[in-house]
FIKOLSE-941706 format. One record per residue (C-alpha): residue in one letter; x, y, z. Coordinates in steps of 0.05 Angstrom, whole numbers, padded with zeros to 5 digits, always signed. Layout:
aXYZ;...
***
This chain:
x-00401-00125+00213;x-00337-00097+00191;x-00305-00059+00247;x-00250-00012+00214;x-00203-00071+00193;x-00196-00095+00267;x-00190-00158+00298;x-00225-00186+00370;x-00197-00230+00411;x-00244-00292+00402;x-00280-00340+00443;x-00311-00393+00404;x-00257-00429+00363;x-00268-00479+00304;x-00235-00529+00269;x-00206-00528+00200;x-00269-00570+00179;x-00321-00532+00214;x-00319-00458+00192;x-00372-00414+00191;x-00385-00395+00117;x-00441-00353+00094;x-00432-00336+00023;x-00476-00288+00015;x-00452-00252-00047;x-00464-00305-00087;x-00545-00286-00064;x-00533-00218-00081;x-00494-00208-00140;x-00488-00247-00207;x-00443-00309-00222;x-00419-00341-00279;x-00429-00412-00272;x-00416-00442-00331;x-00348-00472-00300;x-00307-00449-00367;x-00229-00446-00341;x-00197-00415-00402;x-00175-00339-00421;x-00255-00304-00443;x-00292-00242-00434;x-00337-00259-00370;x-00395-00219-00387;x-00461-00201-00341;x-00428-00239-00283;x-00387-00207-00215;x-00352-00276-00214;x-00334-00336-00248;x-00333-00409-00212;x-00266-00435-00209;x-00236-00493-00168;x-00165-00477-00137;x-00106-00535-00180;x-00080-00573-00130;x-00006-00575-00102;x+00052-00626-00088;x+00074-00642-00018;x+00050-00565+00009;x+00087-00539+00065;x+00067-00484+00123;x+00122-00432+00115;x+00086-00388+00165;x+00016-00364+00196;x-00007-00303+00224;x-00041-00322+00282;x-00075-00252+00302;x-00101-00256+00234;x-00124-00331+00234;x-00166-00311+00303;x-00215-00273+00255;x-00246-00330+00228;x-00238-00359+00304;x-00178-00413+00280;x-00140-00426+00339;x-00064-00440+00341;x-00072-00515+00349;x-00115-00510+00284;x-00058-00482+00249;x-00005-00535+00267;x-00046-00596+00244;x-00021-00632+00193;x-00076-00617+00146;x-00071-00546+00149;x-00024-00540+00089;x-00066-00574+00050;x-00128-00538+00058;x-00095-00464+00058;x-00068-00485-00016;x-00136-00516-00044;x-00103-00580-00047;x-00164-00606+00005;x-00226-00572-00012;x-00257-00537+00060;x-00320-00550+00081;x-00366-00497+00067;x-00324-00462+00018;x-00345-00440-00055;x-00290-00415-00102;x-00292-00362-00151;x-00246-00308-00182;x-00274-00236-00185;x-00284-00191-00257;x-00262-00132-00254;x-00229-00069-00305;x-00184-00018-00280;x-00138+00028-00310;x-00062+00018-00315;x-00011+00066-00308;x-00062+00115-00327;x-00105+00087-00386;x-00166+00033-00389;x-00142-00032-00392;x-00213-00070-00400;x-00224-00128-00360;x-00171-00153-00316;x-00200-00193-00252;x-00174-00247-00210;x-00120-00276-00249;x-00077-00305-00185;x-00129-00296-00142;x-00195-00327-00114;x-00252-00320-00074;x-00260-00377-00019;x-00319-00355+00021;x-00341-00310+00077;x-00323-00331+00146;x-00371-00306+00200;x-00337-00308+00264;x-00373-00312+00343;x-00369-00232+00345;x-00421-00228+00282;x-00361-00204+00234;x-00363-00236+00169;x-00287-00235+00141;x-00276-00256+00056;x-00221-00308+00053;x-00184-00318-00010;x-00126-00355-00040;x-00073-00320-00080;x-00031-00366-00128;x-00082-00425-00123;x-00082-00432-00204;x-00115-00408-00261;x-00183-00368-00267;x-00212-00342-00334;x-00180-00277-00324;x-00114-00305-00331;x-00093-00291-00394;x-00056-00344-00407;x-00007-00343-00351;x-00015-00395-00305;x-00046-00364-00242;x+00002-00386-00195;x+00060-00349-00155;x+00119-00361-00126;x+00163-00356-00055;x+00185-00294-00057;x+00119-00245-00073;x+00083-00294-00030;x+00126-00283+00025;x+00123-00203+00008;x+00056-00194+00016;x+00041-00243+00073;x+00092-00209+00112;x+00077-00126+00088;x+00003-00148+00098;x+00011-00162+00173;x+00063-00106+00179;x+00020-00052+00163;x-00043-00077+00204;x+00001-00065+00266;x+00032-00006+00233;x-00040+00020+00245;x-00053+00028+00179;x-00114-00003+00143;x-00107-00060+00101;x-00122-00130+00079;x-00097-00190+00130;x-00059-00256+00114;x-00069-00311+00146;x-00023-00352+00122;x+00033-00369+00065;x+00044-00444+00038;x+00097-00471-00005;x+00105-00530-00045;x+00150-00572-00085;x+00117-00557-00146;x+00155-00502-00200;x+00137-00453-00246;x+00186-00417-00296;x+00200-00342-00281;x+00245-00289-00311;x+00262-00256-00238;x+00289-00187-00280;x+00260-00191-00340;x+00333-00216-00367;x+00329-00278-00405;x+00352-00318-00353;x+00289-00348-00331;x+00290-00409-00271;x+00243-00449-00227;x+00209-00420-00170;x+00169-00459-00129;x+00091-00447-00121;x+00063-00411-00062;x-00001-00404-00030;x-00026-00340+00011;x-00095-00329+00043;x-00113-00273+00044;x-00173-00240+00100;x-00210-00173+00089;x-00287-00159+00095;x-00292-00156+00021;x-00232-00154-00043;x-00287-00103-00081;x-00243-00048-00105;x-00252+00005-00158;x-00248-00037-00212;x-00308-00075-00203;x-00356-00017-00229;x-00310-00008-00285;x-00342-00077-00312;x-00398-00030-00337;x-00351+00015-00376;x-00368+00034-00446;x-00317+00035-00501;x-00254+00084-00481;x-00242+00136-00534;x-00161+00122-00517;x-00152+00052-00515;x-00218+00025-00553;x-00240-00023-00495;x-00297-00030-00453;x-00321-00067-00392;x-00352-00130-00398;x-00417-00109-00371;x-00418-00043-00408;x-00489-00012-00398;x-00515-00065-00352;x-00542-00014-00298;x-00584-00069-00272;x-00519-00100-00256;x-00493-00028-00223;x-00551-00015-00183;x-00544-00088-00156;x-00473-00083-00132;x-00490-00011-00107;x-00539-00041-00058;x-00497-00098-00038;x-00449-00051-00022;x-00488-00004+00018;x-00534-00062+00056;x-00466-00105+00073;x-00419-00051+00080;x-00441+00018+00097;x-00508-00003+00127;x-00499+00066+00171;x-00518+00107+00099;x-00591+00113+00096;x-00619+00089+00026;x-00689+00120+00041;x-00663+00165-00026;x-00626+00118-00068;x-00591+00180-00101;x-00569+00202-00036;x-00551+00131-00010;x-00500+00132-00066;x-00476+00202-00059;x-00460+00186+00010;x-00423+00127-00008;x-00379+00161-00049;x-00357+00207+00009;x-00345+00157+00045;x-00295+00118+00000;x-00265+00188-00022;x-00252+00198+00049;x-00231+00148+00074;x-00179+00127+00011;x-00157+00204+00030;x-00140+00185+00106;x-00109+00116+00079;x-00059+00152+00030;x-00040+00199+00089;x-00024+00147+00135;x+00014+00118+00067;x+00059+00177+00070;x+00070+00183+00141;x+00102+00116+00147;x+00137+00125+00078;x+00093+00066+00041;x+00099+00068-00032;x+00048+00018-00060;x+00082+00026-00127;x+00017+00001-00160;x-00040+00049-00153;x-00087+00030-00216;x-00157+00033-00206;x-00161-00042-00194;x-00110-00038-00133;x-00161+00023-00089;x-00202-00014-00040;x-00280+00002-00031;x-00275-00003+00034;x-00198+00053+00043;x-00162-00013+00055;x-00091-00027+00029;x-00096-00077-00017;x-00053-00126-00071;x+00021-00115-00052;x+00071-00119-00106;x+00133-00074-00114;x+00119-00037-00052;x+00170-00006-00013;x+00184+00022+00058;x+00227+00086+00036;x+00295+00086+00072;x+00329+00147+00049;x+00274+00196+00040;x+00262+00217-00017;x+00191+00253-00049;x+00202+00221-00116;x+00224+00156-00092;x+00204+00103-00145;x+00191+00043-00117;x+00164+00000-00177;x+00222-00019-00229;x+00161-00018-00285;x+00149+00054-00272;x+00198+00086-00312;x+00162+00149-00319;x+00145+00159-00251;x+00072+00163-00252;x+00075+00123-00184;x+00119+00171-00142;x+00126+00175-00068;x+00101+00242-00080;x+00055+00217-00126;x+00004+00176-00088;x-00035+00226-00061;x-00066+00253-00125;x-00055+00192-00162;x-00116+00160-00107;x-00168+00230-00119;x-00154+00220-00197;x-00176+00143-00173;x-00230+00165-00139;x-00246+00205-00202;x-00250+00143-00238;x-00298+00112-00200;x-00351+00168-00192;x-00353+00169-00266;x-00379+00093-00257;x-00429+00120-00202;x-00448+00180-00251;x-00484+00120-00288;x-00536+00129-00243;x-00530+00192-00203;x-00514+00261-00239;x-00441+00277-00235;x-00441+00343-00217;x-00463+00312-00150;x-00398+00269-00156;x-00350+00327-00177;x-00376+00364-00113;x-00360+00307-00066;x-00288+00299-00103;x-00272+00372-00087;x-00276+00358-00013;x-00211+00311-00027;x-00150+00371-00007;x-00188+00388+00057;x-00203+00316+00074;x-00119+00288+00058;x-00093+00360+00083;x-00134+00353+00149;x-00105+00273+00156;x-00042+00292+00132;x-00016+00346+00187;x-00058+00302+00231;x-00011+00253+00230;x+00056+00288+00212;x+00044+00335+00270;x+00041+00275+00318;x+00103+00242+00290;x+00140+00309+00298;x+00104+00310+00380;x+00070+00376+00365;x+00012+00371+00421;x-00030+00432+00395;x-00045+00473+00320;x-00008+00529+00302;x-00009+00567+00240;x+00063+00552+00202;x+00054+00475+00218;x+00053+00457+00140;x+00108+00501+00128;x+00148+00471+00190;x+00132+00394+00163;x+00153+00414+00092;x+00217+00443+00115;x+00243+00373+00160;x+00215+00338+00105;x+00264+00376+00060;x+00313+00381+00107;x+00316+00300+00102;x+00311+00302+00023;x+00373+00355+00019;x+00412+00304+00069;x+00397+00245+00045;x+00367+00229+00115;x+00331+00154+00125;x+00260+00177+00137;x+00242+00129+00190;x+00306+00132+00239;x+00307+00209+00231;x+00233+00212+00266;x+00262+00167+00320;x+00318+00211+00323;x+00274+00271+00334;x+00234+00237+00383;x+00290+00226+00436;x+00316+00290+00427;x+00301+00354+00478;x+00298+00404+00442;x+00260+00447+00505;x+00328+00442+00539;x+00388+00422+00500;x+00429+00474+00448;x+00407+00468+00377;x+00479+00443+00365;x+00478+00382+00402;x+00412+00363+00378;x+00440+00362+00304;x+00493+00321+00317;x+00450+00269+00332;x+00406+00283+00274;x+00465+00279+00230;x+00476+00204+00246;x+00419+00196+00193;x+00443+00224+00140;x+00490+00198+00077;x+00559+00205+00075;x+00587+00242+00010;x+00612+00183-00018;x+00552+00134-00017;x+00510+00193-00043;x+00555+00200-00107;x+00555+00119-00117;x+00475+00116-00113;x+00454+00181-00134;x+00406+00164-00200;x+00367+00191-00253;x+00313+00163-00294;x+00334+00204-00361;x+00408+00218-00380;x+00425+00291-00378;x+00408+00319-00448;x+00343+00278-00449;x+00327+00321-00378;x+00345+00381-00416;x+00310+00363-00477;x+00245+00352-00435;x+00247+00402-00384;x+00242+00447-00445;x+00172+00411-00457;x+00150+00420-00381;x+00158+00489-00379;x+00128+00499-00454;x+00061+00461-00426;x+00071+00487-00359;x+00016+00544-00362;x-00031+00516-00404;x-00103+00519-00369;x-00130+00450-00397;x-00072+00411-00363;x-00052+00376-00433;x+00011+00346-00424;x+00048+00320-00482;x+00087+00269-00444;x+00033+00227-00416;x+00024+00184-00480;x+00095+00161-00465;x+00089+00155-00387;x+00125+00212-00375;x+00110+00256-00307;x+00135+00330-00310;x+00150+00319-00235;x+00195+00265-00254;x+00231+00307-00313;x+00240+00373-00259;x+00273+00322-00209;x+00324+00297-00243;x+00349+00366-00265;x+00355+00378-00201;x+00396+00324-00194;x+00436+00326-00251;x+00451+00401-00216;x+00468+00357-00147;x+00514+00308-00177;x+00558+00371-00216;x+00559+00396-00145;x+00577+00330-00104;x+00628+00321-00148;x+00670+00378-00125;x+00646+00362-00047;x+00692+00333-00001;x+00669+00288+00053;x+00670+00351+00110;x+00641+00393+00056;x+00576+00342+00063;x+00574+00341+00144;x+00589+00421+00144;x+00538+00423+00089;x+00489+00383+00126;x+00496+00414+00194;x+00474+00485+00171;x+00414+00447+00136;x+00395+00412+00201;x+00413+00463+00250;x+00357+00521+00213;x+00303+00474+00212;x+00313+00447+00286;x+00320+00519+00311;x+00245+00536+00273;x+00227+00465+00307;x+00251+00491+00386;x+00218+00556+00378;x+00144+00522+00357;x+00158+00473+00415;x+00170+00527+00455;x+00101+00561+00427;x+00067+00494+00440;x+00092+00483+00509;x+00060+00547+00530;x-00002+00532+00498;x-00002+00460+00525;x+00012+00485+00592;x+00044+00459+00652;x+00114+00444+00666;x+00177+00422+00619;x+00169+00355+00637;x+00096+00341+00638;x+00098+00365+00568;x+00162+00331+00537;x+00132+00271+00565;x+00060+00279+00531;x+00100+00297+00475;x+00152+00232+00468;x+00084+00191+00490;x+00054+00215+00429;x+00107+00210+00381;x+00133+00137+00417;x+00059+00116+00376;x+00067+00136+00304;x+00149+00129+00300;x+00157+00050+00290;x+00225+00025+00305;x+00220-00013+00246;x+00191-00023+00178;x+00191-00078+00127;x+00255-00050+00089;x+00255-00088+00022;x+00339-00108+00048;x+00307-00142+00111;x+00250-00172+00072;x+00298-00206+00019;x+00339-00237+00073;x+00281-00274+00103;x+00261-00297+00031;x+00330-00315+00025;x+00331-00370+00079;x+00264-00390+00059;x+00283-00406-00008;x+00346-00449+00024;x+00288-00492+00063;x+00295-00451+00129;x+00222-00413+00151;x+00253-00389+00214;x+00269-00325+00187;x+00200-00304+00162;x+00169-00332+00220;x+00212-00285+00269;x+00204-00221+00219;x+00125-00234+00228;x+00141-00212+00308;x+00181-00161+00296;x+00128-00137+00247;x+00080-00151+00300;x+00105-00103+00353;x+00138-00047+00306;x+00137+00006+00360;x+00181-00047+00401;x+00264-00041+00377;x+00287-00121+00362;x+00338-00149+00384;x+00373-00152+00308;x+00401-00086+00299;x+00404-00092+00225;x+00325-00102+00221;x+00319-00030+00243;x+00381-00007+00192;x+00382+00021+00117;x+00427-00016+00067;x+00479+00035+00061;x+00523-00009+00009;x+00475-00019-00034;x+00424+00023-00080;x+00351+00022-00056;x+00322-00047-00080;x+00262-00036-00131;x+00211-00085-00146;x+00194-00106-00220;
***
């Protein structure tokens, strides 16, 4: 059974040729067979058989082996020679059956029709010696019907993205899919890195990928009818034999603690329990400044795990309308964002359940989502800021160090870290922010990097349109048919206002600037540790050691930063692995500071690095 994304420590090890596969979806749910490899409509089918195109001369750039010990691979498994081979589909694995899943989802907003495994495929379900059964599929391993003519494959550096975010954020603490492993070979594809014109080769990469199950939203948007906006459907439109099939798969395989004495119920109950736990994901999200950067319907997990990394991003400078994604130009994707971007997801899937089930049931469940995220969110913000007890005026005392940070230009993870060594109980309020300040921009970088997504009179022009639209009770917003997010529009006023101002500052203008900033909120901050020593009880130093014990758990000492990443792809593309390979350790033992200072560091010379 799947036990919250975790891994045991394993006793019974096999060999690359004698996994454990029990593909038991294939008994449960329906398959296209018909073998057809070219660009269709899969219809009536939950996959499509594929076979993975082989690779020349693969290569092991690295493995994870906490992750390969789920499907009970041991690390003398994983230096064979062979291994490269089979983790590409080069050598077929005993036991395995490939397929690529169909699935819809809606992009940046709007119903896209079927999508589905275009990269991707299923390899089979592993079932290790502690009963866990753990999907295994290849990403880049060649082309499925869903890729629309592209040519299924990818390259170094995504490959070496995701395998490397994937593990990060499992020891992170956060819930999300594994990899197991990343493969290169000398085989090319073309790619147009920045969307330029100046295409070049990149060579092919393999990743496997582990999770209980890749089902995401998507899937039950197969069975969407026509959308009124962008006049497509889902391949299986109004094939609720088809829903009510994956519904019980779902509950039997994955939720088997929801009763389905009442099938209405049973389904009901599922749908709390993917709100709520995609509401406790997205809250973790934004407590170690993730920005998936992605968040259509086809990217949300069934099971609240993080799934499909693209243009992700650790945010350095923080930053509540940080835009990691270089596609999003209208900032639907936000920092800020992802919160109700995943409840309007989860929206989007209960009207797929309300196929079967009356929605007012759904809509019910959804309005639980504020209480569920608010409750997860000062959960873990009050940890990270070592506040042992509740108070009323918590929210309002996160909000204001989160905006202390924003107004300072503060790098989100160091200034936690920061916080956490500080003693507030017993030093001055002065000294404290003088350490704090060490985080924060000087006036000069701020001025260099300091961007906005629309010039000035565009802003003005628009902000004119917010505020017109602003009070209307049905929400319509006339920017959305362009992309356009009214938090996005307000922002960059403001910083249009910033950059008149910074203009005029002078470099002890900034520190004076950001000392008065710093030293308010840290005073509120020593007065509600004082309020929760007394309530904790005890003496000064039992509690500022629960405290820093607490915080020491949720304040890594270091994050996938997209600078750090790109370095390690770097030397990887030169022929030289080492770099990932160490990067995976550090990932490994975030809450541990590395030996390489810059790994912990932001890129102060440079502006943030987006993804495309």
């Amino acid at each position: 059974m799947f036990k919250n994304g975790r891994h045991l420590t394993t006793s019974v090890m096999k060999t690359l040729e004698t996994l454990n596969f029990d593909n038991a979806v294939f008994r449960q749910l329906p398959v296209d067979n018909s073998g057809d490899n070219f660009p269709r409509q899969v219809k009536e089918a939950c996959f499509a058989r594929v076979k993975p195109t082989t690779l020349a001369n693969p290569v092991t750039v690295a493995t994870s082996a906490k992750a390969m010990e789920l499907i009970n691979l041991p690390q003398s498994e994983l230096h064979r020679d062979e291994f490269a081979s089979y983790f590409c589909g080069s050598t077929d694995i005993p036991g395995a059956e490939y397929a690529a899943h169909c699935y819809c989802g809606h992009q940046f907003g709007y119903f896209s029709g079927q999508l589905g495994d275009g990269a991707t495929m299923y390899v089979g379900e592993v079932v290790n010696d502690k009963n866990e059964k753990w999907e295994i599929q290849f990403k880049g391993a060649g082309k499925t019907p869903f890729s629309r003519g592209s040519d299924g494959r990818k390259v170094l550096r995504s490959s070496i993205r995701e395998f490397l975010a994937s593990e990060a954020m499992y020891h992170l603490g956060v819930p999300t899919t594994r990899a197991g492993s990343c493969v290169v070979s000398t085989d090319t594809v073309v790619r147009d890195i920045r969307y330029d014109g100046n295409p070049i080769n990149e060579k092919c990469t393999v990743i496997l990928r582990i999770a209980p199950t890749f089902l995401r939203f998507g899937s039950f948007e197969i069975f969407k009818p026509i959308d009124r906006i962008t006049s497509r459907g889902g391949p299986s439109a109004g094939k609720t034999d088809i829903l009510h099939r994956m519904l019980d798969y779902v509950l039997k395989t994955f939720y088997p603690e929801i009763s389905t004495d009442c099938k209405e119920d049973a389904i009901v109950a599922l749908y709390k329990e993917i709100m709520e736990r995609t509401a406790r994901l997205v809250a973790k999200w934004q407590a170690v400044g993730f920005c998936h950067g992605v968040l259509n319907t086809d990217n949300m997990s069934i099971l609240g795990l993080t799934i499909d990394y693209g243009p992700y991003a650790f945010m350095e400078t923080y930053d509540p309308a940080f835009i990691c994604n270089g596609s999003d130009n209208g900032g639907r994707y936000t920092y800020e964002a992802q919160p109700a971007i995943c409840k309007w997801n989860v929206k989007k899937l209960g009207e797929m359940f309300s196929f079967v089930v009356p929605q007012e049931r759904l809509d019910d469940t959804l309005s639980n989502w504020d209480t569920v995220y608010n409750e997860a969110y000062l959960k873990e913000m009050r940890q990270k800021l070592g506040l042992l007890t509740i108070q009323a005026g918590d929210e309002a005392l996160i909000s204001g160090v989160l905006s202390a940070m924003y107004k300072t230009q503060s790098d989100f993870t160091n200034t936690f870290l920061t916080l956490q060594n500080l003693n507030l109980i017993n030093d001055s309020v002065e000294e404290c922010t003088r350490k704090v300040l060490t985080n924060c921009l000087p006036v000069d970088v701020v001025r260099k990097f300091l961007k906005t997504t629309f010039s000035k009179s565009d802003c003005e022009a628009l902000l004119k349109l917010v505020q017109t639209y602003a009070t209307r009770q049905d929400g319509f917003n006339p920017l959305a048919m362009y992309g356009i997010e009214p938090a996005v529009v307000i922002r960059d006023a403001e910083i249009h206002r910033d950059m008149e101002r910074l203009e005029k500052m002078s470099a002890d203008d900034k520190t004076e600037h950001d000392k008065q900033i710093w030293e308010e909120i840290l005073g509120k901050l020593k007065e509600r540790l004082h309020a929760d020593k007394e309530k904790f009880g005890g003496e000064a130093e039992q509690y500022m050691k629960a405290r820093q014990g607490a915080m020491a758990v949720v304040n890594p000492k270091v994050v996938p930063r997209n600078h750090v990443i790109e370095r390690g792809i770097a030397a990887a593309e030169n022929g030289n692995y080492s770099l990932v390979r160490r990067l995976l350790e550090v990932f490994e033992d975030p809450y541990t500071t590395p030996a390489e200072d810059w790994m912990c560091e932001r890129e102060r010379d440079k502006p943030p690095c987006v993804v495309t």
